[in-house]
Residue frames as a rotation matrix with the C-alpha (Angstrom) as fourth column:
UNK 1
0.580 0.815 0.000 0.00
0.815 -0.580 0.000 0.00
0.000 0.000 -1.000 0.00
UNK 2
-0.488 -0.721 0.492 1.27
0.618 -0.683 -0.389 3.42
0.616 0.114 0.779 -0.84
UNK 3
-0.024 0.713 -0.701 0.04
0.998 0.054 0.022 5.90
0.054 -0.699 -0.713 1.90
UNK 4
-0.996 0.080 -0.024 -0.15
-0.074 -0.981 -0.177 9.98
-0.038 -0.175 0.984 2.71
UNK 5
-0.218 0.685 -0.696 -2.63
0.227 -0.658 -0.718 12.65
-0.949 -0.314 -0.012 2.60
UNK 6
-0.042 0.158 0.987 -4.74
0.979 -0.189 0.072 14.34
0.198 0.969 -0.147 -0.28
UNK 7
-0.587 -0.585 -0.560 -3.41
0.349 -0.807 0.477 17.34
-0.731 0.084 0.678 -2.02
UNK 8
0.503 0.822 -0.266 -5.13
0.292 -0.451 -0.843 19.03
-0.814 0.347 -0.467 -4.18
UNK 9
-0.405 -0.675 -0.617 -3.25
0.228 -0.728 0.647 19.72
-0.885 0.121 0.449 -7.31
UNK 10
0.072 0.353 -0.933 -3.71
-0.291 -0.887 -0.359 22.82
-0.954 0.297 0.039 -9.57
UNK 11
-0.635 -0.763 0.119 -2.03
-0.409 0.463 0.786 21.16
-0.655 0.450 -0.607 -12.57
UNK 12
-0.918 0.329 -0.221 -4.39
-0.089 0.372 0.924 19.18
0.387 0.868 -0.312 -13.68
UNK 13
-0.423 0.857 0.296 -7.74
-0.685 -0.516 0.514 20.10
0.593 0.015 0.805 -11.48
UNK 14
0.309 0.212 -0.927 -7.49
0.302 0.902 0.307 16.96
0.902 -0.375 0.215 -9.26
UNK 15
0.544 -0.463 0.700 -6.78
-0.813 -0.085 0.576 15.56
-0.207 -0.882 -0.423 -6.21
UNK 16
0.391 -0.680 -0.620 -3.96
-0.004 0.673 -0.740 13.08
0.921 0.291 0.260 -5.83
UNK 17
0.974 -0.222 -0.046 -1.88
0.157 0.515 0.843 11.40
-0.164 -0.828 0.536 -3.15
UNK 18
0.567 -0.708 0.420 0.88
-0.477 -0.698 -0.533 13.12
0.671 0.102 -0.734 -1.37
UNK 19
0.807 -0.058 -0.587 3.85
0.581 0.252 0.774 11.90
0.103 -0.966 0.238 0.65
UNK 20
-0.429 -0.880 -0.205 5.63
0.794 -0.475 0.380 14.54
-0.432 0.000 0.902 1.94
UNK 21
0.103 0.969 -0.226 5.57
-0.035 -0.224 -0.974 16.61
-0.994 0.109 0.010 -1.00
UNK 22
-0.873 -0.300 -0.383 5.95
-0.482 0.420 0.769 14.40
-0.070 0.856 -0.512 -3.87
UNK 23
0.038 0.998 -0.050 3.25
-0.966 0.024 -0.258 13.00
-0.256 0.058 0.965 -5.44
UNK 24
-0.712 -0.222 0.666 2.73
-0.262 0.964 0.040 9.50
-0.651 -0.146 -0.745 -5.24
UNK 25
-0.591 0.141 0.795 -0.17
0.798 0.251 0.548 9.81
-0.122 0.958 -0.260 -7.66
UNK 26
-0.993 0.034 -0.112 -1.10
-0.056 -0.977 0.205 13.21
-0.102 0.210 0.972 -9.31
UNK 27
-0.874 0.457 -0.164 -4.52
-0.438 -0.888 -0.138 12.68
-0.209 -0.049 0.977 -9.48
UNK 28
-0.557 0.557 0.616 -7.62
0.286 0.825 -0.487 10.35
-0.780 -0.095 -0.619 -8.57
UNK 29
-0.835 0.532 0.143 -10.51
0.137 -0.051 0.989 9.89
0.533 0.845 -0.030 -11.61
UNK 30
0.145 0.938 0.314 -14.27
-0.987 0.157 -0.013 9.72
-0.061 -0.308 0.949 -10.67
UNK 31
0.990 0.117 0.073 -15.04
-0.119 0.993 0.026 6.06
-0.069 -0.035 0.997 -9.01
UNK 32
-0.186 -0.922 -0.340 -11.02
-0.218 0.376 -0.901 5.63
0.958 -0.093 -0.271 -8.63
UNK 33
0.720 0.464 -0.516 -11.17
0.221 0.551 0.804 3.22
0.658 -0.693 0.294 -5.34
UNK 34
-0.487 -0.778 0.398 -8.40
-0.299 -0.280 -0.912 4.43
0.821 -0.563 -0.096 -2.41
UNK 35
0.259 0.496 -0.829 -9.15
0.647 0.548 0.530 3.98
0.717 -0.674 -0.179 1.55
UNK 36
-0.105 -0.359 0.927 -9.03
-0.194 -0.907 -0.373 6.85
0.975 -0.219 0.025 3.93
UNK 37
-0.697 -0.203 -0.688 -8.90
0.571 0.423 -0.704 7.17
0.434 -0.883 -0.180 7.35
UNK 38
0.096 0.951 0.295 -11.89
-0.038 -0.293 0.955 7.68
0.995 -0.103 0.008 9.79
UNK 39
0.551 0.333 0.765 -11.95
-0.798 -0.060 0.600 8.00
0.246 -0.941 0.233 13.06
UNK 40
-0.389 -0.847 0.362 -8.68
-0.810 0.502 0.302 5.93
-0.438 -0.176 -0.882 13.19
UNK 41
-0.167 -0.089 0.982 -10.12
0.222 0.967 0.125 3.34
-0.961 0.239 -0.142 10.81
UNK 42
-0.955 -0.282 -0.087 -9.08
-0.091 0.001 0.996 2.52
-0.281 0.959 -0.027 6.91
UNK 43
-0.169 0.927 0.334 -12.40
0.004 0.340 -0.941 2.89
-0.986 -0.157 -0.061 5.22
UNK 44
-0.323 -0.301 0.897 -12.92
0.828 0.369 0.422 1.56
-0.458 0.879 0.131 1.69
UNK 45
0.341 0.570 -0.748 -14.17
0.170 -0.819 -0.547 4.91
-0.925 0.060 -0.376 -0.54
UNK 46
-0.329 -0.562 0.759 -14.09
0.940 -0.120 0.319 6.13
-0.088 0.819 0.568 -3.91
UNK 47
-0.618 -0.472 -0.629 -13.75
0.434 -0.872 0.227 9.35
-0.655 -0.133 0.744 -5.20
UNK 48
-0.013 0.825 0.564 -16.85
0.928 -0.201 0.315 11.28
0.374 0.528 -0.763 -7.03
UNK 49
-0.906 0.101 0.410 -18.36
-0.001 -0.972 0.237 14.73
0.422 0.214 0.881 -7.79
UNK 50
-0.459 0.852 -0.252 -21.43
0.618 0.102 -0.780 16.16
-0.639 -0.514 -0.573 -6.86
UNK 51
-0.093 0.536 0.839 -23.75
0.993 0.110 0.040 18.03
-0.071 0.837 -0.542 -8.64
UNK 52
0.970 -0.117 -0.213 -22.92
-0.020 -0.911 0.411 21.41
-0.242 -0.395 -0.886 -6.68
UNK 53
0.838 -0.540 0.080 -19.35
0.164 0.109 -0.980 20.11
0.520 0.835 0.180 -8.27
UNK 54
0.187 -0.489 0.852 -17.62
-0.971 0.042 0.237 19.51
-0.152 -0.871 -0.467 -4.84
UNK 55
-0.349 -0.587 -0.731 -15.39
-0.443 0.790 -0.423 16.58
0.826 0.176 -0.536 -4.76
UNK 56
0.387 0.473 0.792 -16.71
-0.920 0.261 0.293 13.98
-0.069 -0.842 0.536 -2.06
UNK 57
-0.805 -0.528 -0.272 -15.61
-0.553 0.833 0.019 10.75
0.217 0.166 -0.962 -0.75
UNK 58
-0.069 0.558 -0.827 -18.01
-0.375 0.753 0.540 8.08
0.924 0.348 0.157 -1.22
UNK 59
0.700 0.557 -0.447 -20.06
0.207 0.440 0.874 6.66
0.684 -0.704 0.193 2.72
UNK 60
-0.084 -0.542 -0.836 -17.77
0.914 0.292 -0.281 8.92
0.396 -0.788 0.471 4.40
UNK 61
0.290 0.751 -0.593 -18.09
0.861 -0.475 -0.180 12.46
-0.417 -0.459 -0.785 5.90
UNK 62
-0.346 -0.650 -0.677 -15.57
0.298 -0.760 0.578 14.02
-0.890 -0.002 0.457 3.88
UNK 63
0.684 0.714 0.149 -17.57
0.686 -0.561 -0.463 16.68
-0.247 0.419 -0.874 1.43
UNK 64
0.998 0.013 -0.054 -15.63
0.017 -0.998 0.063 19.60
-0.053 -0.064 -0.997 -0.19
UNK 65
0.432 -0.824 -0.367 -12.28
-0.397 0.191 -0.898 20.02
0.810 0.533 -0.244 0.23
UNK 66
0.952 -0.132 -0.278 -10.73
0.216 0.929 0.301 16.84
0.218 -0.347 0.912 1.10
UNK 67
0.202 -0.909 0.363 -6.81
-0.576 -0.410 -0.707 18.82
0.792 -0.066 -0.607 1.73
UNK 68
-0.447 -0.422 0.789 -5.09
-0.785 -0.238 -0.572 16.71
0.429 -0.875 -0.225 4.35
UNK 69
0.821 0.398 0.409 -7.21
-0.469 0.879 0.086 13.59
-0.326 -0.262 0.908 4.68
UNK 70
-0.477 -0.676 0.562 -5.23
-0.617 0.713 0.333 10.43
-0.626 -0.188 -0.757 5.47
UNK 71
0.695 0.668 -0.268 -5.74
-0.718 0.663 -0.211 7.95
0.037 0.339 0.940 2.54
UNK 72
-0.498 -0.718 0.487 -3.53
-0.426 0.691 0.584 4.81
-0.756 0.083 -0.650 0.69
UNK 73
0.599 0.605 -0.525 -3.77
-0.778 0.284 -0.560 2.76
-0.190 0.744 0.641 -2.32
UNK 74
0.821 -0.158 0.549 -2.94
0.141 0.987 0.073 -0.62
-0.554 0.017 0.833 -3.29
UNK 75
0.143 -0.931 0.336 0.48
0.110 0.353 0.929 -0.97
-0.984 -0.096 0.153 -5.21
């Protein structure tokens, strides 16, 4: 699993997975699958839009901007 935080980057209008700051990957799709952290547990989630065009993570609480959430992806 590769792990960090999402970053937001300007580039290319995504988010994407930071460690440090180097991107580990510049920038999730809609429905790309990753696992974030909740309340100290890994929870499965994909990434999606809304219709107010606010990034959101999928049966978790994070809505909006997502800067700084703990995630990880498989290899």
């Amino acid at each position: 699993m590769r792990e960090g935080r999402l970053g937001y980057n300007c580039e290319n209008g995504r988010y994407g997975l930071l460690a440090m700051d180097l991107w580990i990957d510049t920038g999730f799709h809609c429905g790309e699958c990753m696992e974030v952290l909740v309340d100290d547990q890994w929870v499965q989630t994909r990434m999606e839009m809304n219709l107010a065009r606010e990034w959101y993570l999928v049966e978790t609480p994070y809505c909006g901007d997502l800067e700084y959430i703990r995630a990880r992806i498989p290899d």
